[in-house]
C-alpha positions in Angstrom: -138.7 100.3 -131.1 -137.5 97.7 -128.5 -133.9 97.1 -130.8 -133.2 100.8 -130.7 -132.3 100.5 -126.4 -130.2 97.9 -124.5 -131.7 94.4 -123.5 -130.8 91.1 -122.6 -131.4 89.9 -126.4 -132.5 91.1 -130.0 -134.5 88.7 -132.1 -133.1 88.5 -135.6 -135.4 91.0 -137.2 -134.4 93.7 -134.8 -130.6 93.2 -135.5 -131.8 93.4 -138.9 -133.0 96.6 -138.2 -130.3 97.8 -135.3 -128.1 97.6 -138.6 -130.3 99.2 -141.3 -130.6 102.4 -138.8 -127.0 102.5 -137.9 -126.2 102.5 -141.8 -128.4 105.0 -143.0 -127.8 107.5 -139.3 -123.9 107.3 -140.3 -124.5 107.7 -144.1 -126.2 111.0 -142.6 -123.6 111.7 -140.3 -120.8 111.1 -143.1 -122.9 113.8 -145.9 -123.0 116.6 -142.6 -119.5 116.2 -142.6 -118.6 117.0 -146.8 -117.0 115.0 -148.8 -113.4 116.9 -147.5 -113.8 113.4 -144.9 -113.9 111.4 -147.2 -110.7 111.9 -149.1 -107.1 112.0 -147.6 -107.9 111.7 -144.6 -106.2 115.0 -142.5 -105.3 114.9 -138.6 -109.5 116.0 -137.8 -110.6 113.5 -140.3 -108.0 110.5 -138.8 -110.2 111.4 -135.4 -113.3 111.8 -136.3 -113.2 108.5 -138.9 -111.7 106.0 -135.7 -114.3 107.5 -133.0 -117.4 107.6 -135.6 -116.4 103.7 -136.2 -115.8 102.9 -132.7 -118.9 104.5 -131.3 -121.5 102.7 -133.9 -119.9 99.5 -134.0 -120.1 98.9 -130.0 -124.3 98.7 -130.0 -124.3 96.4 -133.8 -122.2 93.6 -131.8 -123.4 93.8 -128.2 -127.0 93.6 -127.1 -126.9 95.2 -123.7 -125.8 98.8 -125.3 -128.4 100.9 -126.5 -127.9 103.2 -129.9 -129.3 106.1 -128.4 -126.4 107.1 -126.5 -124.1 106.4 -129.4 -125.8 108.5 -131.7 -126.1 111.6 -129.2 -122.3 111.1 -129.2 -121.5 110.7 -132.6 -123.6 113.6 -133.2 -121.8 115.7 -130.6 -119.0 114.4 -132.2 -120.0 116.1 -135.3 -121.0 118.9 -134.5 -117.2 119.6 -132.7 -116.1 118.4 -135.8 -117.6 121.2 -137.8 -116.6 123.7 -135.4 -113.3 123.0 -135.2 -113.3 122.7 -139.2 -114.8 126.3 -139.3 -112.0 127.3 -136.5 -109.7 126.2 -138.7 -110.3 128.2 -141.5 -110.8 131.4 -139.2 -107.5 131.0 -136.9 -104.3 130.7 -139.0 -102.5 129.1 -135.8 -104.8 126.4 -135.3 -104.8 125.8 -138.8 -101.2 125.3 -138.9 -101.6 122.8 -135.5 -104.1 120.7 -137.6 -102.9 120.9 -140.8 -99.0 122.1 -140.8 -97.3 123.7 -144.0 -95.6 121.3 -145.9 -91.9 120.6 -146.2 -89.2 119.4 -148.3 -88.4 115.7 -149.0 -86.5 116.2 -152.3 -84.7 119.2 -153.2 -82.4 120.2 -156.3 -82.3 116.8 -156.7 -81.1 115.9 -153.3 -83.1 113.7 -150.8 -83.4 115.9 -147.4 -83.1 113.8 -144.8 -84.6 115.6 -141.7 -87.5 115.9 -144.2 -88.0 112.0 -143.7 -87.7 111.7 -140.0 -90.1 114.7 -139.7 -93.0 112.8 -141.6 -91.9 109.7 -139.9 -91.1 107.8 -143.6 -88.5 105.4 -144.4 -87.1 106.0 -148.0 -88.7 102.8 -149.2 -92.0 104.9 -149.5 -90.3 107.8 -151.4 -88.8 105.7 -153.3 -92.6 104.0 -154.1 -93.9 107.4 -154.7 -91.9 108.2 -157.1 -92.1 105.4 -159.2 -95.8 105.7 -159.2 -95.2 109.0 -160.5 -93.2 107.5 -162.9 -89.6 109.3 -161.8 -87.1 107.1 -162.2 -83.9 109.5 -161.5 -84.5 111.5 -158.2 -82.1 114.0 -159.7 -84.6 115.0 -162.0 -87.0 116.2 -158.9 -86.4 120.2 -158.7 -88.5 119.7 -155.1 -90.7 117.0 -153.6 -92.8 118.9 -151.0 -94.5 116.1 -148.1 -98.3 117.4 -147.7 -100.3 117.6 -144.7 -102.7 115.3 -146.0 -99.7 112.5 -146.1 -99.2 112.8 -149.9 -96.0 113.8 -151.7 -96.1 116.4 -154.1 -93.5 116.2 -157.2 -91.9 118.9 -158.6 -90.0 118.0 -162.2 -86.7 120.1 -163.1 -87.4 122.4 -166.1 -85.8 120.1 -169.0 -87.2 117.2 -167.4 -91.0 118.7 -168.1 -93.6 117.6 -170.5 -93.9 119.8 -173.4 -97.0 121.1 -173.7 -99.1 122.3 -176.5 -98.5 126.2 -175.1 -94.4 126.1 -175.1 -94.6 125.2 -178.8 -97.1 128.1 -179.4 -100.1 125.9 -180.9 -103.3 127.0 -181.3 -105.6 124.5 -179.1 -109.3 124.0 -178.9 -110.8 124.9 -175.6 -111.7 122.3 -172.9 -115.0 120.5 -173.2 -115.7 117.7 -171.3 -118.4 115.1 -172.7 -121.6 114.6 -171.7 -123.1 111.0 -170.6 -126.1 110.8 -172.2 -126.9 106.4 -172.0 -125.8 104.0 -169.0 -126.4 100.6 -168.6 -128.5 100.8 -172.0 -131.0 104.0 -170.4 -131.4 107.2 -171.5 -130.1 109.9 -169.2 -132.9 112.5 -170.2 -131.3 115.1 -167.5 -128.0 114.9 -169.5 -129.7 115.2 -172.8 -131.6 118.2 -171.7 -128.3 120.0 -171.6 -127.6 119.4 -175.5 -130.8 120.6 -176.3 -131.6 117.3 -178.0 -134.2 114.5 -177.6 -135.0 110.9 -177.2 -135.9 110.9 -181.1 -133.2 112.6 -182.5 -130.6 110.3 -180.1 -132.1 107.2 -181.0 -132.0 108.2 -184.9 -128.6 109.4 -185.1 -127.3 106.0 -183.0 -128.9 103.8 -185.7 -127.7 105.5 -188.5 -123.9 105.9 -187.1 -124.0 102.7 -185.4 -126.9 100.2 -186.2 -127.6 99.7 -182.5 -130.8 99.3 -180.1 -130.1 101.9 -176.8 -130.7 98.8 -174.8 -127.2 97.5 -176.0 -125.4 100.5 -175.6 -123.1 99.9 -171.8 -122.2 103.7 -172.7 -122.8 106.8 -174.6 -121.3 110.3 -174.6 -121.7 113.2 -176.7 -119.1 116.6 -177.2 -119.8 120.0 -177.8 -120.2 119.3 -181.5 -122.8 116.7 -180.9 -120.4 113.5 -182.0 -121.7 110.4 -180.6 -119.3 107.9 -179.0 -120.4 104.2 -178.1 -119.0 101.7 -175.8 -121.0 98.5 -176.2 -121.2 95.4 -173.9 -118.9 92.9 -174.3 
């Protein structure tokens, strides 16, 4: 356990180690946390992400620190983290501190622009957001709110909507989402249980639909009706 506390050198093997440890303590770290840290990253996230980094990459490049004070920190660290995450759903005005309501960028068509200079934005960005949301006339925007997360949410006018299936008053099958039953040319037998199938009937109904060995399937999903689809390799 020599690698795990501060001395004048590490032989290779217990870098090795120093690493494998560090990995697996912040994959640990990283799952207390949810996965809420691990997708836009919010003002507590932004914090926690640049400490958690800076704390654990301090004893992986320098010999003379010791990883047992950085992981008594990091998981102090945490452990505020949470609290403050649990504060924040309890106190509305902290909430608001950490994670303020969201304002206007865009509205009735009309760029707002106090609502730039508050999220600290050029109108080169909104004008990349948009076009990743495929607007191409900022008149057509009834509102374009700026999130606390840093995202921009888009607003269409009303005549400038997608139609959908509902406005034309068509009947629509409900929403099934289909099931992976083969990856990588293997059998997901937890998937299968849930279409109250088996292996034999799968691998019969594949060869007489499709004339293929499971082994050379690169995918495989089945519906609520039991229809097969296969991606092969390629």
């Amino acid at each position: 356990m020599d690698f795990f506390h501060s001395q004048e050198s590490l032989t290779a093997v217990q870098w090795i180690l120093r690493a494998i440890i560090s990995f697996f303590f912040l994959l640990l770290v990283t799952k207390i946390m949810g996965q809420r840290s691990l997708s836009q990253l919010r003002l507590l996230d932004f914090i926690m992400a640049l400490s958690i980094g800076n704390i654990i990459a301090h004893p992986l490049s320098d010999h003379d620190l010791g990883m047992k004070g950085s992981m008594i920190t990091m998981g102090v660290l945490v452990i505020l983290y949470l609290l403050l995450i649990f504060l924040s759903l309890k106190w509305l005005k902290f909430t608001k501190f950490v994670d303020p309501s969201p304002f206007p960028l865009i509205k009735d068509g009309k760029i707002i622009y106090k609502g730039l200079t508050k999220a600290r934005i050029p109108i080169d960005v909104l004008l990349t957001e948009l076009r990743k949301k495929q607007i191409h006339d900022i008149q057509q925007v009834a509102l374009a709110l700026w999130e606390s997360d840093g995202t921009i949410s888009f607003f269409l006018e009303s005549q400038y909507q997608a139609i959908t299936p509902k406005d034309m008053k068509l009947t629509t099958k409900p929403f099934s989402l289909p099931i992976t039953i083969i990856k990588d040319g293997k059998i997901d037998f937890e998937e299968l249980k849930q279409t109250d199938k088996d292996e034999e009937w799968l691998e019969e109904e594949i060869r007489m639909v499709y004339s293929v060995e499971i082994k050379n399937i690169l995918l495989a999903t089945i519906d609520n009706n039991h229809k097969i689809k296969v991606f092969l390799y390629k």
